[in-house]
N, C-alpha and C positions, 0 to 999 in steps of 0.2 A: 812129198819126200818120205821115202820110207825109213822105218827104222834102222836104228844104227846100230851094227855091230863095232866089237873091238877094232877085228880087222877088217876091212871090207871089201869085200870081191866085186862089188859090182859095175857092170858092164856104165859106161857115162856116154851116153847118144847115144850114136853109131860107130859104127866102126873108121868109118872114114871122116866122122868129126864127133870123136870123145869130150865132147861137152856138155856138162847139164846144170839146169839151172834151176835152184828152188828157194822157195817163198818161205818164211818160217813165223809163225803169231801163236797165241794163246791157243788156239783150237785145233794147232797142230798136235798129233798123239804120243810126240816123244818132245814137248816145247824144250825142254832143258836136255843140252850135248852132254850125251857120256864121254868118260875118254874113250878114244879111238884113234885109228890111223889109218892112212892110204896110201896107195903110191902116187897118188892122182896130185896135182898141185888143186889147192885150195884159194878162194879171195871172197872174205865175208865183207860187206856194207851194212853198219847198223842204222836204221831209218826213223827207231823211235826205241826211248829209254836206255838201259844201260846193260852192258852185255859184258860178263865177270869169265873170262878169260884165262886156263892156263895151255901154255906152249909148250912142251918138255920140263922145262923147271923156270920158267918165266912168266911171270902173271900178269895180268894188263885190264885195265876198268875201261871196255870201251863205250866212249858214248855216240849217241844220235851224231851220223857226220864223218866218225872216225872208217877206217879200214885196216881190215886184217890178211894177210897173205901167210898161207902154210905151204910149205912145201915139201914135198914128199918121204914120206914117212913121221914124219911128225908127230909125237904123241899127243892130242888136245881134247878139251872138254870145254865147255862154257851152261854157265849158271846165268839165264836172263831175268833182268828185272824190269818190269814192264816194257818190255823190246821186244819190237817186231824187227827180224834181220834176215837179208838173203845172200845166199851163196852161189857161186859159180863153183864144181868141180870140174876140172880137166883134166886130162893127157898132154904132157908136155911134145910130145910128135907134134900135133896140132905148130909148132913155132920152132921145130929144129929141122923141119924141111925144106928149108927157104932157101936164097942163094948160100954160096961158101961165108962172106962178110957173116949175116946174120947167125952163123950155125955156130963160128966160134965163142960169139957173143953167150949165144944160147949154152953150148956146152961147159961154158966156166959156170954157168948155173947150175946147169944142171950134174957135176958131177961135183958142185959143192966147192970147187974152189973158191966163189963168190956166195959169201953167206948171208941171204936175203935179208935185211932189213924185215923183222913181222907183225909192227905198229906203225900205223901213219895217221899220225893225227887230223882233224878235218882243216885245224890249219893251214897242211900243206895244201896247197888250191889244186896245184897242177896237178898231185896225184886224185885229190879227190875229184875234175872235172874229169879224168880220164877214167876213171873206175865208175863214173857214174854215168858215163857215156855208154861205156861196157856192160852196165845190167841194162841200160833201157832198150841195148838193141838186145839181148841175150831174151831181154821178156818180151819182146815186140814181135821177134823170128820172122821177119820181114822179109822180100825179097831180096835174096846174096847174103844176109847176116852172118852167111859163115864167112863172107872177106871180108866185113867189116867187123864182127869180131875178131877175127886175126890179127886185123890193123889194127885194133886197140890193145892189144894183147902186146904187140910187137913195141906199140908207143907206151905200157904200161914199162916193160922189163927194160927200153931203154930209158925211160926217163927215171928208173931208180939209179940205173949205173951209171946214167951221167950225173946224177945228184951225190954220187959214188955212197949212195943209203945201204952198205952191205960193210961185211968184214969176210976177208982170206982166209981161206984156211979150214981144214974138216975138224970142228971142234971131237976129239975123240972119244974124251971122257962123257963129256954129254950124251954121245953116243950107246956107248958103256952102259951108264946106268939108265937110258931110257929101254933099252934092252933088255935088262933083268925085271924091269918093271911090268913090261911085254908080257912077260913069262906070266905072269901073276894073274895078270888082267885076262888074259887068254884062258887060262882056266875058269874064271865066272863069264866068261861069255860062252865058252862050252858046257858048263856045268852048273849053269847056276840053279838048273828044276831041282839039284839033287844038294845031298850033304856036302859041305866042303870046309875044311877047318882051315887054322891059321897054319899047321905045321904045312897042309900042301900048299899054300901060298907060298911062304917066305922059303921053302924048299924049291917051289921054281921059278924063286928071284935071286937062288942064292946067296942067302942072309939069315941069318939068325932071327927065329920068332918075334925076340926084341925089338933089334935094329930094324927089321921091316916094317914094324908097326910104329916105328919112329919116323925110318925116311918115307912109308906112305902116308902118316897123317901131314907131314911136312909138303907135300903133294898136293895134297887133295881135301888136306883139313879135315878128314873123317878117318877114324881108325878101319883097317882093312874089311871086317864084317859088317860096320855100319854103312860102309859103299857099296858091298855086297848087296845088302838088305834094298838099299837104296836101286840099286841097277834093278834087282829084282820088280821092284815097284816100277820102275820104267817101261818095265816089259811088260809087267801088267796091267799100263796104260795103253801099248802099244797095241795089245789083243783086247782090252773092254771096250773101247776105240774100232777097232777092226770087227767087233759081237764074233770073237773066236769060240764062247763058250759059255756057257755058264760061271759068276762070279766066283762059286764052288772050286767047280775045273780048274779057271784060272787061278786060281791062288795056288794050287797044288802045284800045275804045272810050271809056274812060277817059285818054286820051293820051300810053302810056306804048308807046313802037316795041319798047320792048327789055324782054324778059318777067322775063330775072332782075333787072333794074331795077327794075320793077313789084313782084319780091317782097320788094327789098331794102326798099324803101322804106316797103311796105307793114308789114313788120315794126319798121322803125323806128321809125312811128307807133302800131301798134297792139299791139305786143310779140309779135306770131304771125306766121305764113303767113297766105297767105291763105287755102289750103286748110283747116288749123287752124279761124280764122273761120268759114270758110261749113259747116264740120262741128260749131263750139260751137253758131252758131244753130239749125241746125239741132235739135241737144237741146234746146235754149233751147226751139223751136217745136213737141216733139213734149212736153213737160214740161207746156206750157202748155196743148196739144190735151187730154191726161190729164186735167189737173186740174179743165177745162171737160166733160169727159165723165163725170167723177168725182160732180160736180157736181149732173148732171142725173139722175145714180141715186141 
């Protein structure tokens, strides 16, 4: 899985089946979700520890069992704790192609008249027998997995609306202010090698320097520069991880002038060096080369 930006362009499969499927654990190079958004529909399964959840302005502690559904455009991030969790992104085409019945189903979803339920606890059996159906064939890619993903896909979306697990309606103010927030975010994911203050933040979330460092710590529990600081660090796990450079390099290119700043910081967030870091993954990556070559003998 590669790194995440804010917004994210990227291609999911093929073109004629826009689905992909990834793994996520400690030795992944970005382990903790920034926020970000897609237009893609989203469906996380958490398989072990607890995975700290925000949705637009909705927060959710989920654990080993539960499942999550985002769907498009969606602002979200997640904070894991000792959780290993995987994702399916998609294209919702993949299930608006079907007969006429099926499509109208589809379309009250997809243009948000039916507003998906984004928490299922493991409780609910039926959802989680069919979302667990849906990753084992997703990680298996067997022969036809793309109709039988379909078919699970079609039995996921109908057995919410028959549970009628949604609410009517395009929440708009929601909308509204996940929008301005947009604005904000999108400038540290553009600019984050470089200066950036609080006046251009809350200037393109249109809010006052105050009010925004009110309604983003109320988000996101970190005032606007300390998530900055923080994204910053993500990305320069993202690249110590990928060996894009020298530690040097990366700090810089990461927008830190001042190197033992860069490791302070780095350590505060991730309890190491960096150098530390980019030598765990390293084993991480040579553990993992073994095991694949283990494998094939």
């Amino acid at each position: 899985m590669q790194a995440l930006g804010y917004r994210e362009h990227k291609e999911r499969g093929t073109f004629e089946f826009p689905l992909e499927f990834y793994h996520v654990d400690l030795s992944h190079p970005q382990y903790a979700m920034p926020f970000h958004w897609h237009m893609e529909y989203e469906i996380i399964r958490i398989l072990e520890g607890e995975f700290d959840v925000v949705l637009d302005d909705s927060r959710y502690f989920a654990k080993a069992g539960d499942v999550l559904l985002i769907t498009d455009g969606i602002l979200h991030a997640g904070t894991p704790r000792d959780c290993i969790y995987e994702c399916i992104v998609f294209d919702c085409r993949l299930i608006t192609q079907g007969d006429e019945m099926c499509r109208s189903y589809m379309k009250r979803i997809v243009d948000h008249t039916y507003m998906l339920q984004s928490f299922y606890s493991s409780q609910d059996t039926e959802i989680h027998d069919i979302v667990w159906s849906l990753f084992e064939k997703a990680r298996a890619k067997g022969p036809a997995f793309e109709l039988m993903i379909t078919g699970e896909l079609f039995c996921l979306f109908g057995c919410i609306l028959n549970k009628k697990l949604y609410t009517k309606g395009v929440q708009e103010d929601k909308r509204r202010w996940a929008a301005q927030i947009k604005g904000a975010l999108s400038i540290m994911e553009e600019s984050y090698g470089s200066l950036i203050t609080l006046e251009q933040l809350s200037k393109a979330a249109g809010m006052s320097p105050k009010y925004f460092c009110s309604f983003f710590h109320n988000l996101t529990d970190k005032s606007p520069m300390e998530y900055l600081n923080h994204y910053r660090i993500e990305q320069a796990c993202s690249q110590l991880a990928q060996r894009e450079g020298s530690i040097t390099e990366i700090a810089y290119r990461c927008g830190f002038n001042d190197l033992s700043y860069f490791i302070k910081t780095f350590k505060r967030y991730k309890g190491m060096t960096p150098k530390k870091y980019e030598l765990q993954h390293e084993k991480l990556q040579q553990n993992e080369n073994n095991d694949k070559s283990t494998k094939l003998w």
